[in-house]
C-alpha positions as CSV (number, residue, x, y, z in Angstrom):
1,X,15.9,-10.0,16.0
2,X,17.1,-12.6,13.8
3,X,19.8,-14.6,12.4
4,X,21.8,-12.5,9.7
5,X,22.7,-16.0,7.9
6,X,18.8,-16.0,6.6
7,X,19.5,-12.5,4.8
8,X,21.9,-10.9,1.9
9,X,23.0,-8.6,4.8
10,X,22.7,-7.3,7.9
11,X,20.8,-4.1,6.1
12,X,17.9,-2.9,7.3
13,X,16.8,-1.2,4.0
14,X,18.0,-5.2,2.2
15,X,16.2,-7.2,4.8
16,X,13.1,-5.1,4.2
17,X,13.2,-5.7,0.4
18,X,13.5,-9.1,1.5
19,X,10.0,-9.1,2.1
20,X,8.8,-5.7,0.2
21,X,11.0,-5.7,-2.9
22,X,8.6,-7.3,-5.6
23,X,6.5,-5.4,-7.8
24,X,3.3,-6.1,-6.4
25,X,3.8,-6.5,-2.6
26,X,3.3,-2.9,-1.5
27,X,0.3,-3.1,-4.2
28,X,-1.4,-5.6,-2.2
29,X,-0.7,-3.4,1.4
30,X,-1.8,-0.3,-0.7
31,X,-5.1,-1.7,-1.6
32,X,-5.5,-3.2,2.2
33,X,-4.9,0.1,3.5
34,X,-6.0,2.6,1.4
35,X,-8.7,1.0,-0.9
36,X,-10.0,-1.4,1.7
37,X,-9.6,-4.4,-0.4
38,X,-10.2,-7.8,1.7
39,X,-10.6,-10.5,-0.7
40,X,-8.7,-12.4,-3.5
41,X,-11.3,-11.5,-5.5
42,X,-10.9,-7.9,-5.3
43,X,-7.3,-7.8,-5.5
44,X,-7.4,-9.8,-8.8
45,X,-10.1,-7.1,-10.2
46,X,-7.7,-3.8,-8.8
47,X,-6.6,-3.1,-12.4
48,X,-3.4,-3.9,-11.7
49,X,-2.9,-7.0,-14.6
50,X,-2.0,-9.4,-11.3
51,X,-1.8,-12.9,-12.6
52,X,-3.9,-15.4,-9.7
53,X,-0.4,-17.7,-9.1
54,X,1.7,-14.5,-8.2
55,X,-1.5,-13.1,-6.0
56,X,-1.8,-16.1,-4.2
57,X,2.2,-16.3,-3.6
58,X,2.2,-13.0,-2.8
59,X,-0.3,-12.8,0.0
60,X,1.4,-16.1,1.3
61,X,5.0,-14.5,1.3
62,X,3.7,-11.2,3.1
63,X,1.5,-13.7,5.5
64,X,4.8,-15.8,6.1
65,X,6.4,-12.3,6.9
66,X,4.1,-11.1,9.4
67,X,2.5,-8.1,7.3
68,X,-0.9,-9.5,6.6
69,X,-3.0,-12.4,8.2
70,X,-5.9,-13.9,7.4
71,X,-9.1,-15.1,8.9
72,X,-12.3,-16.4,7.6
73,X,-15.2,-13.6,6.2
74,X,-17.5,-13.2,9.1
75,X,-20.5,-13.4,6.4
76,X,-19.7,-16.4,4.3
77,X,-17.1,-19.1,6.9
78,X,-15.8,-20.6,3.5
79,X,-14.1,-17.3,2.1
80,X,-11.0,-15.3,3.4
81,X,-10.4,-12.4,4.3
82,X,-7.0,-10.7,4.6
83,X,-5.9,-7.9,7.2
84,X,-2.8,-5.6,7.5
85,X,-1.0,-7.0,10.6
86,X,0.2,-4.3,13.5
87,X,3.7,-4.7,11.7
88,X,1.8,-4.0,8.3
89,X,-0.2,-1.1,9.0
90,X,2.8,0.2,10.2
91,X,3.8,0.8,6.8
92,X,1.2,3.5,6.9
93,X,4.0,6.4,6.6
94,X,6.1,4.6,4.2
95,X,3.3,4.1,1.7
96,X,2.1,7.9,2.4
97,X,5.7,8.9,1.2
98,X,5.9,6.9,-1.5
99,X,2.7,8.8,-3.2
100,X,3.6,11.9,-2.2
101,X,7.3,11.3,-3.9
102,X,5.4,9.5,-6.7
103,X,3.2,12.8,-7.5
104,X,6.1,14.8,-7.8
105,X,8.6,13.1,-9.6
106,X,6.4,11.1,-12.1
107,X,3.3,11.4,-14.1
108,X,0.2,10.1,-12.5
109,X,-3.4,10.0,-13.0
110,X,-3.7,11.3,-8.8
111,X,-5.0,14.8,-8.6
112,X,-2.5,17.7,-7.5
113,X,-5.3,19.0,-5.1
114,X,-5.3,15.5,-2.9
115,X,-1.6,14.8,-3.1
116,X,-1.1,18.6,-1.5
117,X,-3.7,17.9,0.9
118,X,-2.1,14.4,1.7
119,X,1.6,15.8,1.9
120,X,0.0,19.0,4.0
121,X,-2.1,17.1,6.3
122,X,0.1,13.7,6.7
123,X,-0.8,13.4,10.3
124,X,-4.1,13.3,9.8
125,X,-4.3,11.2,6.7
126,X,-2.3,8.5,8.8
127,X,-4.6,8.7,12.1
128,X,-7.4,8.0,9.7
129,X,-5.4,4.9,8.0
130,X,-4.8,3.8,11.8
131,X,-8.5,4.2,12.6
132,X,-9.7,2.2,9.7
133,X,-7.6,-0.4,10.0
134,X,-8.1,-0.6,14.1
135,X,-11.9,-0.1,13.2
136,X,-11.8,-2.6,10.7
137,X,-13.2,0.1,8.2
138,X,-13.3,-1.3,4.8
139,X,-13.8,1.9,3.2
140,X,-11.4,3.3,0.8
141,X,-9.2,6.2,2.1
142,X,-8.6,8.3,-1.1
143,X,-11.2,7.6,-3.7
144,X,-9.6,6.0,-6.6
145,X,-7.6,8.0,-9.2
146,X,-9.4,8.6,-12.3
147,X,-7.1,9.8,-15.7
148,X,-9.5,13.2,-16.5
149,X,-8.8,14.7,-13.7
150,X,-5.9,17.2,-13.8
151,X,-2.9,15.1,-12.5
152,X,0.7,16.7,-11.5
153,X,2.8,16.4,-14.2
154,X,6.7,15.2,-13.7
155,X,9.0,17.3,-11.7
156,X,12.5,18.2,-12.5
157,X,12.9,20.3,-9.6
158,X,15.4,19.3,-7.5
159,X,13.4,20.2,-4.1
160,X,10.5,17.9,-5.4
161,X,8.1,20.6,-5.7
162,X,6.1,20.1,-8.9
163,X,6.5,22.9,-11.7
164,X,2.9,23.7,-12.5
C-alpha cells in the first residue's frame, strides 16, 4: 500500500482514476486484451483518432503504473511489444462490465446477439481473456464491431435491459 500524500484521497475508486481516468487509457487495455493489439503501430491504426505523443505517454503512464510492460518482439529485437501485466489483465471483469453497460445505455455499432452472449456467459468470456493473455494469444476476443450490423439501441429502462 502506499503513501496517501501521492493521491487526491485515500479513495479507492480516485486512486484508480489516478491511473485509468483519461480517455484513452482503458482504450489501450481494451485493445491489449480483447483485440490483441501488441505494437505502437497497431494502436495508432485502431480507429480511434489517437495522436502518437498521447500514445506514447499513455503506454508510459500505464507502464509507470504497473498495468502494461513491455519487452522486445521476439521476431524483429529492435521493435516493442507491450503486455497486460497480472495487475492489468485483472481488469478483465471491469472492462467486461463496461461493454455490457455500454450496450445498454448507449448506442453502439456492437451487435445485441454478442453483447447477450457476453453478459450471459461472463465466466467464460473472461477464462478465455485469461487464457489468451496467459497463452500469450494475440488473437482478437470479439471480432471487431462493424456499423451494419444490428446494434442495441439506447436504453431508458431503469433495470438496464435494452427496449428492442
Amino acid at each position: 500500500m502506499g503513501s496517501k500524500s501521492r493521491h487526491r484521497s485515500g479513495c479507492p475508486v480516485s486512486i484508480s482514476l489516478e491511473v485509468l481516468g483519461d480517455r484513452w487509457s482503458l482504450l489501450l487495455v481494451r485493445d491489449m486484451m480483447v483485440r490483441g493489439y501488441r505494437t505502437f503501430r497497431e494502436f495508432q491504426r485502431s480507429g480511434e483518432g489517437i495522436a502518437t505523443n498521447i500514445l506514447a505517454d499513455r503506454l508510459q503512464k500505464l507502464e509507470a503504473g504497473g498495468i502494461v510492460g513491455r519487452e522486445p518482439a521476439v521476431e524483429d529485437g529492435r521493435s516493442m511489444h507491450y503486455r497486460l501485466t497480472a495487475k492489468g489483465i485483472a481488469l478483465a471483469p471491469v472492462l467486461l462490465e463496461l461493454l455490457i453497460w455500454g450496450a445498454h445505455h448507449q448506442e453502439t455499432d456492437a451487435p445485441c446477439a454478442a453483447i447477450d452472449q457476453m453478459e450471459q456467459n461472463r465466466a467464460a468470456v473472461l477464462a478465455e481473456a485469461y487464457r489468451r493473455w496467459e497463452q500469450r494469444d494475440p488473437t482478437p476476443l470479439i471480432p471487431p464491431f462493424s456499423s451494419n450490423l444490428k446494434s442495441r439501441p439506447k436504453s431508458n429502462s431503469p433495470k438496464g435491459k435494452s427496449t428492442r
